[in-house]
N, C-alpha and C positions, 0 to 999 in steps of 0.2 A: 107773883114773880117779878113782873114789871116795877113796882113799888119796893121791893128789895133790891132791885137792881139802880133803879133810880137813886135812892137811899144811900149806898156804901160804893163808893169808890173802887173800895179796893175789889168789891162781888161783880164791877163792872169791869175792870182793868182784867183780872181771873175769867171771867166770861167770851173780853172781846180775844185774848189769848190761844183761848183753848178752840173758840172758831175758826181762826186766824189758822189754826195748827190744822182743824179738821178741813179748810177750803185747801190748803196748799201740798198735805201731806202727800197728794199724789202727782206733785210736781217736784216734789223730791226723789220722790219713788225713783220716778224717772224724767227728768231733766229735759228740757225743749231750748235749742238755742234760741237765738233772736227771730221771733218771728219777720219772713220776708217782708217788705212790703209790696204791695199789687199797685202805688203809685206813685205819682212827682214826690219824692222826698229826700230832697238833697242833705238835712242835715242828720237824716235819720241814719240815711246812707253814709254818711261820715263815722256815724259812731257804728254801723259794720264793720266799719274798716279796722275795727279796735280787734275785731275775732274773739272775742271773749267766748269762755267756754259755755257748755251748757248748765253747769251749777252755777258761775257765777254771775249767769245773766238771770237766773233764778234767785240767788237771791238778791241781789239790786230791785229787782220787779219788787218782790216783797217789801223791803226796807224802804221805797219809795210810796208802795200804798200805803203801807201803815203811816210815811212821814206824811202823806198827802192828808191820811184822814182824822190823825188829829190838828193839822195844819189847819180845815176844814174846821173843826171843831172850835178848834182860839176864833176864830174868824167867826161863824153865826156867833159863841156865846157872846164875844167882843160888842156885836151890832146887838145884840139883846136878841136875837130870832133863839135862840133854844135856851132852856136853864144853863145855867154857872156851873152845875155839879153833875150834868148828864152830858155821858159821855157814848151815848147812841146817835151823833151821828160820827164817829171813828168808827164804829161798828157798823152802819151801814153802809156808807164809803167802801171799807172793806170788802164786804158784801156782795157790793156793785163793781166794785173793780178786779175783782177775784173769781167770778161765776163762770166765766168762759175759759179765757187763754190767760196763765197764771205764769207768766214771763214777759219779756221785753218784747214790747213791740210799738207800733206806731201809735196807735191808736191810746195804748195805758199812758204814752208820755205827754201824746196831746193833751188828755183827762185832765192830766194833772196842770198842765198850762191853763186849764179852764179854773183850777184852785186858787189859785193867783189873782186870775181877770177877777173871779169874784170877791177877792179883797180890795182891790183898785174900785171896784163900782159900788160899792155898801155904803150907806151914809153913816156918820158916826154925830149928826150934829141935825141940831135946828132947820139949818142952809140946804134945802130940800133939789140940789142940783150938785154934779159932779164936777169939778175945777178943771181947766184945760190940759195941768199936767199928769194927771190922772184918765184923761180919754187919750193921751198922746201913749201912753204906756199899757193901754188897756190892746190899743191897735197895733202898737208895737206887738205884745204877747199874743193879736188872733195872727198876725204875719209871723210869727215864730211858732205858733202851731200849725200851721199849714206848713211851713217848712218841715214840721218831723211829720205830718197829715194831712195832704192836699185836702181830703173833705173838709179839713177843719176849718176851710176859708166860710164855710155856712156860720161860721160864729157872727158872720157880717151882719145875717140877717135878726140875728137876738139882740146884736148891739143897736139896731136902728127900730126894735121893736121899745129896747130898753131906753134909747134917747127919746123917744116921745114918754116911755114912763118920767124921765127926768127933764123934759121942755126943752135938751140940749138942740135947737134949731138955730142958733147963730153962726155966722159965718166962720169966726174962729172955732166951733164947736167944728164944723164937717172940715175945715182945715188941719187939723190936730188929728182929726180920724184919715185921713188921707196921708198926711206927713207917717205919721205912725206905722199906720201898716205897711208906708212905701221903705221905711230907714232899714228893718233887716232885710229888705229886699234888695236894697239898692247896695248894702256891703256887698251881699252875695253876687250879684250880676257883677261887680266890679270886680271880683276875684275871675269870677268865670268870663269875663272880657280880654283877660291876660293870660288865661290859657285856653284862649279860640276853641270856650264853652259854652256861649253865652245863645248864639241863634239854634242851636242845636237842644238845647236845655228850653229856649223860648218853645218851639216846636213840641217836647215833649210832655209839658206843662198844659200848654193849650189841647194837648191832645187826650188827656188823662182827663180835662173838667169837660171835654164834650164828651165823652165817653162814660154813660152813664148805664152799666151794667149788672142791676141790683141782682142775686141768687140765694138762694135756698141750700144752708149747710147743712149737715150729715147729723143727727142727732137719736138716740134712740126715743122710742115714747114715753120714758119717765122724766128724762130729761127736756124732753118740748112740752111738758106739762106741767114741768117744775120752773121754766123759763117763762109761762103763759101765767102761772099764777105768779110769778114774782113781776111781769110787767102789768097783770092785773091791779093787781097789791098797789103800786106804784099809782097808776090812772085813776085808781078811785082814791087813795090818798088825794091825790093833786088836787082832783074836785074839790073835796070838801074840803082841806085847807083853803082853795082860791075862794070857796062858797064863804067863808069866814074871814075876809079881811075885812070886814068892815066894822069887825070887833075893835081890830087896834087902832093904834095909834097911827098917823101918818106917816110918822118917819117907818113903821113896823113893817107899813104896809106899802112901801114902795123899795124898801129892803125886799122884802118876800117877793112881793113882784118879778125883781130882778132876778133871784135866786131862781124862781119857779120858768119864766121865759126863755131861762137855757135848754128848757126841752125841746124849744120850736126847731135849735141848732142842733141838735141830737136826731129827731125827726128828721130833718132837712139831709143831712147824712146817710139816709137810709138808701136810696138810691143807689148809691156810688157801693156800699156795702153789701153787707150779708139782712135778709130783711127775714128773716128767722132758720135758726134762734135768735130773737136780738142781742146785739152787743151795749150790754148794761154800761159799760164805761162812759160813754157819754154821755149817759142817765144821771151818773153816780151822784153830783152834787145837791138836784134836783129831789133825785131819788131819797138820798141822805135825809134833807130838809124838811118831805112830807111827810115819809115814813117816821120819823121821828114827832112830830106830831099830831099822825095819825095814832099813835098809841098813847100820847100823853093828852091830849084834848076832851077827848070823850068824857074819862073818868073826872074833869073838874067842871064837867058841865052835866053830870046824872048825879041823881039822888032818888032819895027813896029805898024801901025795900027789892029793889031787882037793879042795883050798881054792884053788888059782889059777884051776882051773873055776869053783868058788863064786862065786870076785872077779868073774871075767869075767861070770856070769850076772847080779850085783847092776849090776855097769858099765851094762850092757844096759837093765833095769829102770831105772832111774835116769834112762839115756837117754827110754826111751818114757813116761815119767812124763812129763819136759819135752817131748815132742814131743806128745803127749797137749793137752797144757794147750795150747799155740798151736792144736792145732786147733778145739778147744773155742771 
């Protein structure tokens, strides 16, 4: 199944579709506005104010993952991290961004600002370090997700896990990272300076990041079991892919690095959130990356008479991956 799917295009585009259809059909069913948000998020709050209805904050949420996750997809084939012609990770993106709350909310828009950061940090060349105007735009985007996601400010710590991956320890390197995250903060405060919002807003900001009140949401037990094997799934991926970079190539492998480190900022959010079921979106990209070659690795490294068993076993997986996620 995997190798027909890998194979035809068009048996994958028909596949990620009709997933796509079976994650969300029961958000059209019935329609969820903009989810609240429980923190500092002033720009999130901005676009409440727009009152969009509940279908069409329903579809935007879609039209955004789906853009997110072949966006995700140009982007690893681009770096060389997944094949040219597979198009598994727009379907686990999906996946991951679709398995809980399947409409607008804080958290799906952050996600996708993490789409981006990871196009700004990929190397595309020889020169095994990131340019200054590329960290200045990287910190720009963790200070504009924290704007629509205060937790999202934990991207800080991926970024400084990922600056020792890239040697970025020069002074203009932590200057760029400082400028950056300060420029859409310092718009904002200057708005909110001119309408005597600004100490009031400092107050509730500080007050939301020491306020660290992780809970336990409402789940039945097919569903906290369909959430445990899919962050199972995920954990033992990551392993072995990370157990495996010393396969590639350097530039390969400090790509993957990068990609795989954003789970420490997914992780590090769990406090401030819901710590199960977990919230797959901050997973997503990670998630994307390994799970996509945890299916594709194995079969180019067995042989022998017991690799058609292999195949059939990864088929299998692959299956309850997606059966996973619609029950989720």
């Amino acid at each position: 199944m995997l190798k027909l799917f890998e194979k035809s295009t068009i048996v994958q585009v028909i596949l990620i579709l009709a997933v796509t259809v079976l994650l969300w059909v029961k958000a059209f069913a019935n329609p969820q506005p903009m989810v609240p948000t429980g923190h500092y998020s002033p720009l999130y709050d901005f676009l409440c104010q727009l009152a969009l209805s509940p279908t069409l904050s329903t579809i935007l949420a879609l039209l955004l993952v789906i853009g997110g996750g072949v966006y995700l997809n140009l982007i690893l084939a681009n770096a060389n991290l997944v094949p040219q012609n597979s198009l598994l990770p727009t379907l686990f993106f999906v996946i991951a961004m679709s398995a809980n709350t399947p409409t607008l909310s804080p958290a799906l828009l952050a996600a996708l600002v993490i789409v981006v950061i990871v196009e700004r940090l990929l190397l595309h060349s020889t020169l095994l370090t990131v340019p200054s105007n590329k960290i200045f735009a990287t910190a720009a985007l963790i200070g504009i997700a924290s704007m629509l996601y205060l937790p999202a400010l934990s991207l800080i710590v991926a970024y400084l896990l990922i600056a020792i991956n890239y040697r970025l320890y020069g002074w203009r390197d932590w200057m760029m990272l400082l400028l950056g995250l300060l420029a859409p903060y310092l718009f904002l405060w200057s708005v909110q300076l001119f309408t005597d919002d600004l100490l009031p807003n400092f107050v509730l900001m500080g007050n939301d990041l020491s306020a660290i009140s992780p809970t336990i949401g409402d789940c039945t037990v097919l569903q906290g079991i369909a959430n445990i094997f899919l962050l199972a799934t995920f954990i033992i991926s990551l392993f072995i892919v990370w157990s495996r970079l010393g396969e590639r190539p350097v530039v390969w492998q400090k790509n993957g690095t990068t990609v795989m480190i954003l789970t420490v900022a997914a992780i590090a959010m769990l406090p401030f959130t819901q710590l199960f079921p977990v919230d797959l979106k901050f997973f997503a990209v990670p998630f994307s990356f390994c799970l996509c070659h945890r299916l594709s690795l194995p079969r180019k490294h067995t042989t022998g008479r017991h690799k058609p068993w292999r195949n059939h076993l990864y088929d299998l997986l692959f299956i309850l991956i997606i059966i996973a996620a619609i029950l989720c």
